[in-house]
Backbone as ProteinMPNN parsed JSONL, in Angstrom:
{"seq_chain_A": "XXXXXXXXXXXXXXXXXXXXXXXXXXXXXXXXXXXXXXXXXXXXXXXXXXXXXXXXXXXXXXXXXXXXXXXXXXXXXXXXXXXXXXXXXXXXXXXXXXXXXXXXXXXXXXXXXXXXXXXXXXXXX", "coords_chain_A": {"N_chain_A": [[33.509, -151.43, 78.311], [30.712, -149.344, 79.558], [29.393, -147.259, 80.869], [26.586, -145.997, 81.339], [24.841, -142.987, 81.449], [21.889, -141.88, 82.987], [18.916, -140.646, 83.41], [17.851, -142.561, 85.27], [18.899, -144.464, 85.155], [21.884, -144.839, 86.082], [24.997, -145.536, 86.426], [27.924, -146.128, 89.141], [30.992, -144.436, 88.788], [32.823, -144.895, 90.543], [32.552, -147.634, 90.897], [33.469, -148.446, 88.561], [36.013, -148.644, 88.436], [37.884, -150.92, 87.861], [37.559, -151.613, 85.351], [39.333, -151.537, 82.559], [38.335, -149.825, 80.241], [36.338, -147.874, 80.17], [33.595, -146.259, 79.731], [31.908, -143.136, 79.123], [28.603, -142.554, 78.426], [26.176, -140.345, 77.902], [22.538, -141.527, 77.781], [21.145, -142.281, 75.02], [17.986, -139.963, 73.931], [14.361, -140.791, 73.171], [14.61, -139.478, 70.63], [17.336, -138.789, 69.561], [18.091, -141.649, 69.042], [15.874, -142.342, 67.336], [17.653, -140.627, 65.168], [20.381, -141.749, 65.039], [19.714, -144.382, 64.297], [18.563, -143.775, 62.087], [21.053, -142.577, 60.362], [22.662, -145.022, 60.404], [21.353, -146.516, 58.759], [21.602, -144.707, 56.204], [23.736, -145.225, 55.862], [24.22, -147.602, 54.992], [23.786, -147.847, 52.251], [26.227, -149.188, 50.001], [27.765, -147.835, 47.742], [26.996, -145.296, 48.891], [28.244, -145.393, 51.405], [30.893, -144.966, 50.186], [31.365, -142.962, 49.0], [31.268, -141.435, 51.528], [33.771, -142.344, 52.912], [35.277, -141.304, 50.776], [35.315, -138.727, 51.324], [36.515, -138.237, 53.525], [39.557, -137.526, 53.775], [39.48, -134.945, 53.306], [38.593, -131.544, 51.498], [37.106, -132.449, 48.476], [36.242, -132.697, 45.162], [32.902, -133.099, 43.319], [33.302, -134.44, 40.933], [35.711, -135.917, 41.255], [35.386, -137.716, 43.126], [33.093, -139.289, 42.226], [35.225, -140.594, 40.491], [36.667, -141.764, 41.851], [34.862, -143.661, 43.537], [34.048, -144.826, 41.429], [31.786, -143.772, 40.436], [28.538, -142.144, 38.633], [28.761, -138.847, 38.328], [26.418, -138.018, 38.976], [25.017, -139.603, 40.403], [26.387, -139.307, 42.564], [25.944, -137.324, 43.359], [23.568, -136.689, 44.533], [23.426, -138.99, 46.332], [25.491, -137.228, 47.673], [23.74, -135.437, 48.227], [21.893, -136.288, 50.608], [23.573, -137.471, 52.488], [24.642, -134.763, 53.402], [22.363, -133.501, 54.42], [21.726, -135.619, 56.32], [23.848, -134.36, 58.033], [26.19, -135.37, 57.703], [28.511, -134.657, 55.608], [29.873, -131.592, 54.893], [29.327, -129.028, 52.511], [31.908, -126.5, 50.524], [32.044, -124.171, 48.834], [34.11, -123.326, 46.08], [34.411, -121.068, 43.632], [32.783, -121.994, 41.139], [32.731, -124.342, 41.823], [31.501, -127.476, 44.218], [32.899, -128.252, 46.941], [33.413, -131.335, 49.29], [33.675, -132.393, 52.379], [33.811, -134.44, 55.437], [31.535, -134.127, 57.888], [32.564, -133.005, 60.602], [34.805, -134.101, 63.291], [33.839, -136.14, 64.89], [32.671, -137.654, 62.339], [34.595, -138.762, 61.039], [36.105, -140.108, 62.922], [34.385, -142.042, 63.853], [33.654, -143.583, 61.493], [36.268, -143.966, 60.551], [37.342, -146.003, 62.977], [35.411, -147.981, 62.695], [36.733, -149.078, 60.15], [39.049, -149.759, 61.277], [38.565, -151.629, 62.963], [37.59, -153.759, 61.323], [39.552, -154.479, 60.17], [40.934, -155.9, 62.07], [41.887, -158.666, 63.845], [39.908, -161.603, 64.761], [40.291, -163.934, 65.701], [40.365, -165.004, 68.2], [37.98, -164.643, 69.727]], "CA_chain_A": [[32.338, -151.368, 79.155], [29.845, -148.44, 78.802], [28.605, -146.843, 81.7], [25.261, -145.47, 80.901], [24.269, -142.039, 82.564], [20.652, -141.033, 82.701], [18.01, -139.478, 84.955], [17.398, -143.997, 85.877], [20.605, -145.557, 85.204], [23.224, -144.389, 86.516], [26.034, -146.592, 87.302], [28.891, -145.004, 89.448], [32.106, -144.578, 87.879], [33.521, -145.685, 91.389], [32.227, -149.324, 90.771], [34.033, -149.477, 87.576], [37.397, -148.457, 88.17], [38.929, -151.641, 88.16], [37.769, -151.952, 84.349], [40.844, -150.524, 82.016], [37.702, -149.178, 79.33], [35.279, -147.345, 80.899], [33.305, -144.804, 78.364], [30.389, -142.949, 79.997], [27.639, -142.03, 77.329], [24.746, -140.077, 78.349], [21.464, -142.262, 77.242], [19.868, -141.301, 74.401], [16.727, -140.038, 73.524], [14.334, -141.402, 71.383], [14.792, -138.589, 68.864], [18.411, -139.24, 68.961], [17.812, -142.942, 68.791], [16.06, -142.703, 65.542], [18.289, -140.179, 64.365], [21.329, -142.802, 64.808], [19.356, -145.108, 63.214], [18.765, -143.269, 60.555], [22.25, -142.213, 60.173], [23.296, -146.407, 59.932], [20.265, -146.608, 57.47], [21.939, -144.003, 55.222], [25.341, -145.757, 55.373], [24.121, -148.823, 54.579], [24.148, -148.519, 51.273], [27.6, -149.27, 49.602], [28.188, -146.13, 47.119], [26.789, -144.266, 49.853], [29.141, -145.514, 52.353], [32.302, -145.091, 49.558], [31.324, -141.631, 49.067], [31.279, -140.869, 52.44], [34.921, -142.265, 53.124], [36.315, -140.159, 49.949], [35.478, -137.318, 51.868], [36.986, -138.184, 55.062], [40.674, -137.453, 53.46], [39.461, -133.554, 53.252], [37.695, -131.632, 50.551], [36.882, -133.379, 47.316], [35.367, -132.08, 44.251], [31.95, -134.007, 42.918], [34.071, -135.676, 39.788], [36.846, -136.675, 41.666], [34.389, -138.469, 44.462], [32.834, -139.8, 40.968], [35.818, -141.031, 39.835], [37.335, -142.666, 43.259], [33.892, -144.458, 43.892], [33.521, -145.265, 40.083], [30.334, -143.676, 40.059], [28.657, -141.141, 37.832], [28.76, -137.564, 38.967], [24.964, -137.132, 39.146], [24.626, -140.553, 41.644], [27.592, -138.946, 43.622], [25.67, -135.602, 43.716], [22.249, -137.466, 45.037], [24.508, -139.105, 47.673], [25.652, -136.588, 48.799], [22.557, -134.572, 48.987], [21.183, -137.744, 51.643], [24.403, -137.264, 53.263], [24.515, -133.034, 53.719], [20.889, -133.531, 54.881], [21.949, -135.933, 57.568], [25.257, -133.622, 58.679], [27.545, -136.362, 57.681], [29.425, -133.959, 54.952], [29.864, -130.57, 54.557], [30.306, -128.53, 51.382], [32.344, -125.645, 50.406], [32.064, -123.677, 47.63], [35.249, -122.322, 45.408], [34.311, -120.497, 42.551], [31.874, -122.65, 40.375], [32.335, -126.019, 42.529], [31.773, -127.754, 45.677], [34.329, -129.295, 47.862], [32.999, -131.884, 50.124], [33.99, -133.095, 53.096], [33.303, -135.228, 56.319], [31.33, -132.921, 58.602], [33.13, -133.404, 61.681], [35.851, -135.584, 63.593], [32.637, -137.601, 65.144], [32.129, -138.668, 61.655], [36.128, -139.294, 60.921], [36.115, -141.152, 64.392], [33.064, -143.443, 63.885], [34.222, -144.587, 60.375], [37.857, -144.78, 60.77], [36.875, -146.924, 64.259], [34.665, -149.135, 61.862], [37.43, -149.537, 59.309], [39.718, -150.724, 61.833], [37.815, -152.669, 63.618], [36.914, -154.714, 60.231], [40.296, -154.91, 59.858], [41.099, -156.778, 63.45], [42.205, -160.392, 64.067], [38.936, -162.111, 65.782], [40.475, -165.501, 66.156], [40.031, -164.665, 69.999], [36.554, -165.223, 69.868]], "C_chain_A": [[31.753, -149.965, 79.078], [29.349, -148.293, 80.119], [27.147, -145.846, 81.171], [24.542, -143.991, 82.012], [22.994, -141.464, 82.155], [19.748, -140.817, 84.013], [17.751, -141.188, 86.041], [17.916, -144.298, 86.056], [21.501, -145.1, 85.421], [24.494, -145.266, 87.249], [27.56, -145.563, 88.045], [29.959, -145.758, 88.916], [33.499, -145.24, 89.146], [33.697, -147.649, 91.008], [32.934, -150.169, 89.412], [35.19, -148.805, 86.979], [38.225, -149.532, 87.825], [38.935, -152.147, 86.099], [38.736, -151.167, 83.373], [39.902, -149.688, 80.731], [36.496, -148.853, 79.591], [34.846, -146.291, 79.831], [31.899, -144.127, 79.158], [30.005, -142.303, 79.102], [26.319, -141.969, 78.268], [23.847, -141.094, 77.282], [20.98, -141.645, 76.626], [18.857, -141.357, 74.486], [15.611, -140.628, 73.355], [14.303, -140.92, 70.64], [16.213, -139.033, 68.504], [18.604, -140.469, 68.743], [17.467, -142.915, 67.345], [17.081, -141.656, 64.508], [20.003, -141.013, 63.978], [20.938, -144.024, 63.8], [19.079, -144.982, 61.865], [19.783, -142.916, 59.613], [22.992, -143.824, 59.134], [22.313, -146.846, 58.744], [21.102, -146.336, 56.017], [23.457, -144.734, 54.663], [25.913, -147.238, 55.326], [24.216, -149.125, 53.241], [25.957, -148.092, 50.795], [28.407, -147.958, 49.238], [28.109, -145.439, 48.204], [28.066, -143.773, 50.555], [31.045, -144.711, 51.542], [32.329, -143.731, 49.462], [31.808, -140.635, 50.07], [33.118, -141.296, 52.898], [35.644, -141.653, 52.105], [36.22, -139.506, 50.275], [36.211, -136.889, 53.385], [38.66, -137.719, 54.672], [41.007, -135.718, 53.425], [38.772, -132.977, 51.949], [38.222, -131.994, 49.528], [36.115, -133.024, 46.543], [34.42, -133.343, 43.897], [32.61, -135.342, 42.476], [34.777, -136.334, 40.177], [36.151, -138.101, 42.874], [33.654, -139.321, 43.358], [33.777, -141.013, 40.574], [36.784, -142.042, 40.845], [36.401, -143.809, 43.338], [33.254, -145.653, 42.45], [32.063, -145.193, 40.144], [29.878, -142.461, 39.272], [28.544, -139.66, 38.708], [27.221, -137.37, 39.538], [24.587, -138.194, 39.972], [25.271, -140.14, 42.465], [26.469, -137.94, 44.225], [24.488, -135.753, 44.655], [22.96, -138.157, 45.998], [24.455, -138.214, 48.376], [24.767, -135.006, 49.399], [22.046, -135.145, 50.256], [22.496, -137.189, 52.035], [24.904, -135.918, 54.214], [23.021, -133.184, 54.569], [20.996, -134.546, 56.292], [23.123, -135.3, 58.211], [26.323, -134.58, 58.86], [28.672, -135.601, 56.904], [28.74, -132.688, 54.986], [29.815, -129.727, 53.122], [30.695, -127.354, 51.144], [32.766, -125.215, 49.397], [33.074, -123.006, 47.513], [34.646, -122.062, 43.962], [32.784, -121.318, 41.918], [31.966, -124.288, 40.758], [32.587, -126.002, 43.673], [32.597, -128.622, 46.111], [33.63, -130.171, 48.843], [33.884, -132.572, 51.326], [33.13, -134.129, 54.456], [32.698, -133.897, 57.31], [31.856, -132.343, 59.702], [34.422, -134.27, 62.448], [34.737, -136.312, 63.954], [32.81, -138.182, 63.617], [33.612, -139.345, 61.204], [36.036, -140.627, 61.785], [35.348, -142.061, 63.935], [33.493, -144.189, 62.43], [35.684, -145.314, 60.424], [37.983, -146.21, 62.02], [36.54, -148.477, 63.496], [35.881, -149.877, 61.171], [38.532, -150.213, 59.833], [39.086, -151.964, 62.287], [37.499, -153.977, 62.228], [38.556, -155.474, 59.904], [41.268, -155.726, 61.115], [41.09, -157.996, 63.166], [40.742, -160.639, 64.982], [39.282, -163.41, 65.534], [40.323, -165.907, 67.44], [38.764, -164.935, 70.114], [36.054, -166.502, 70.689]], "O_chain_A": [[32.467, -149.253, 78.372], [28.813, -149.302, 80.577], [27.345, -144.858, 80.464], [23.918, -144.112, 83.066], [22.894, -140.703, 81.192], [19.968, -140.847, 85.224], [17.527, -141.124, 87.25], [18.008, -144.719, 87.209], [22.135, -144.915, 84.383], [24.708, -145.487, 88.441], [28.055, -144.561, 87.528], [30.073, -146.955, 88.65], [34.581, -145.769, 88.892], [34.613, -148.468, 90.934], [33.047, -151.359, 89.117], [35.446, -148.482, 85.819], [39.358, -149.223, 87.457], [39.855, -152.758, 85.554], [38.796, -149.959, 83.601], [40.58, -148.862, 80.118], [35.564, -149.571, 79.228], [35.639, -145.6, 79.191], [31.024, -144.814, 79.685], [30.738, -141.402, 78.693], [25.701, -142.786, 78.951], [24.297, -141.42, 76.184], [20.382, -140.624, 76.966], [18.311, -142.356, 74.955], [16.06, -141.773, 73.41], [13.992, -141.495, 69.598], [16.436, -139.56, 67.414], [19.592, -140.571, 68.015], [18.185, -143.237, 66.399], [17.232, -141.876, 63.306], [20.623, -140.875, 62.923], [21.583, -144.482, 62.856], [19.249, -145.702, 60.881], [19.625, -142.897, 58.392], [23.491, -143.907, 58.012], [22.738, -147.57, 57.844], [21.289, -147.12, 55.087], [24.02, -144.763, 53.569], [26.991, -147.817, 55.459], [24.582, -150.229, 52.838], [26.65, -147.126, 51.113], [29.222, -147.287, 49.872], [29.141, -144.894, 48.596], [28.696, -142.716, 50.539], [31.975, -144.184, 52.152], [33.367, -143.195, 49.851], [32.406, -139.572, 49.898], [33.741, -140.293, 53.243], [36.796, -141.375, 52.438], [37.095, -138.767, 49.824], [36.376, -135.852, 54.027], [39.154, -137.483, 55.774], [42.119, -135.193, 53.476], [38.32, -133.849, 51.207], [39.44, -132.002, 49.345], [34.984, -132.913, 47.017], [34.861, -134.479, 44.069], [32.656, -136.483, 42.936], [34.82, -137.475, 39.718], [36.648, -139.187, 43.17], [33.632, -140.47, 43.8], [33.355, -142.15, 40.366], [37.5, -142.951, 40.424], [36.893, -144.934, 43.237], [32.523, -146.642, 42.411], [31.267, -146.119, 39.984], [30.757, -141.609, 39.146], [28.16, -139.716, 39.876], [26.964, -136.609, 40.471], [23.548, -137.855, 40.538], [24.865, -140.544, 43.555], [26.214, -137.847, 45.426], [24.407, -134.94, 45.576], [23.064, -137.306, 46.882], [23.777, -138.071, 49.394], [24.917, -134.125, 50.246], [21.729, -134.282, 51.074], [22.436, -135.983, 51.796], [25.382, -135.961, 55.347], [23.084, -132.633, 55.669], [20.348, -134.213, 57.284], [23.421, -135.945, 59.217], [27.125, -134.663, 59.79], [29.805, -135.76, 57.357], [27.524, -132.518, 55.072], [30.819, -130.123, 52.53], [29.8, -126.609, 51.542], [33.787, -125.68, 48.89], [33.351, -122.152, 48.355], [34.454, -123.032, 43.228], [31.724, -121.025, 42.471], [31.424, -125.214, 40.155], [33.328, -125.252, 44.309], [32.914, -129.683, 45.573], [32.972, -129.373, 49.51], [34.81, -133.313, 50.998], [31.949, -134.457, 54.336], [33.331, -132.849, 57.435], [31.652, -131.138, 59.852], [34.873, -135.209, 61.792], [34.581, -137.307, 63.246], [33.141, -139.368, 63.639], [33.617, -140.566, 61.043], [35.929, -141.799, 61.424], [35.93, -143.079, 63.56], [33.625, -145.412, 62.42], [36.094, -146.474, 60.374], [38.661, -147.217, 61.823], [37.077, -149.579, 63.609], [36.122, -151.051, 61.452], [39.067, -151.118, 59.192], [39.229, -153.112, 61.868], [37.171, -155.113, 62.569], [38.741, -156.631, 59.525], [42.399, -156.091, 60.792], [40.354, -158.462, 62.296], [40.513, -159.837, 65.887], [38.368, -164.09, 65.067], [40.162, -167.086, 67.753], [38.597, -165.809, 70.965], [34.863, -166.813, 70.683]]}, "name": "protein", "num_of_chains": 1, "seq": "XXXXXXXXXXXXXXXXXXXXXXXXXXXXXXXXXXXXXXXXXXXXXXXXXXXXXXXXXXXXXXXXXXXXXXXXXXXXXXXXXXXXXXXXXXXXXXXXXXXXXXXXXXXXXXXXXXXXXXXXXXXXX"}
């Protein structure tokens, strides 16, 4: 359950003690609205997405993110320009290459979340 806190909605956190998953998220925006949306945009496509979980393991050189995703270095690299540009990965230069990673635990969290979740029993339904 999702309590919603904003300057309108405000539900009190009294009223929903008795639920055992209470999460209180301030309301977004609408800048951060489309910037979420834009985010699930970007990691809609497949490669994209595969790219972005080879980097969640810690940094990762281009080729090797290439060679995990089976894609060529120079679609990896275009990736993960769209991906640096939304602050989903980082990169960190050693010598004459970049290391990439996930930018954050938010973005760890929100994928790893996903990847379970996909991997859940829904016979409960």
């Amino acid at each position: 359950m999702f309590v919603w806190r904003g300057r309108r909605s405000l539900l009190s956190l009294e009223q929903n003690l008795s639920s055992p998953k209470v999460h209180c998220v301030i309301a977004p925006t609408a800048e951060a609205i489309a910037i979420i949306a834009e985010t699930y945009r970007l990691l809609g496509d497949p490669t994209r997405l595969r790219v972005l979980i080879a980097c969640l393991a810690g940094p990762i050189s281009v080729n090797d993110i290439a060679i995990r995703v089976e894609a060529s270095p120079s679609l990896v690299s275009h990736h993960l320009r769209l991906l640096r540009g939304a602050r989903l990965v980082r990169g960190e230069r050693r010598n004459r290459q970049v290391f990439y990673a996930a930018a954050d635990e938010h973005i760890s969290h929100m994928l790893t979340d996903m990847i379970e979740h996909t991997h859940e029993d829904h016979e409960h339904e």
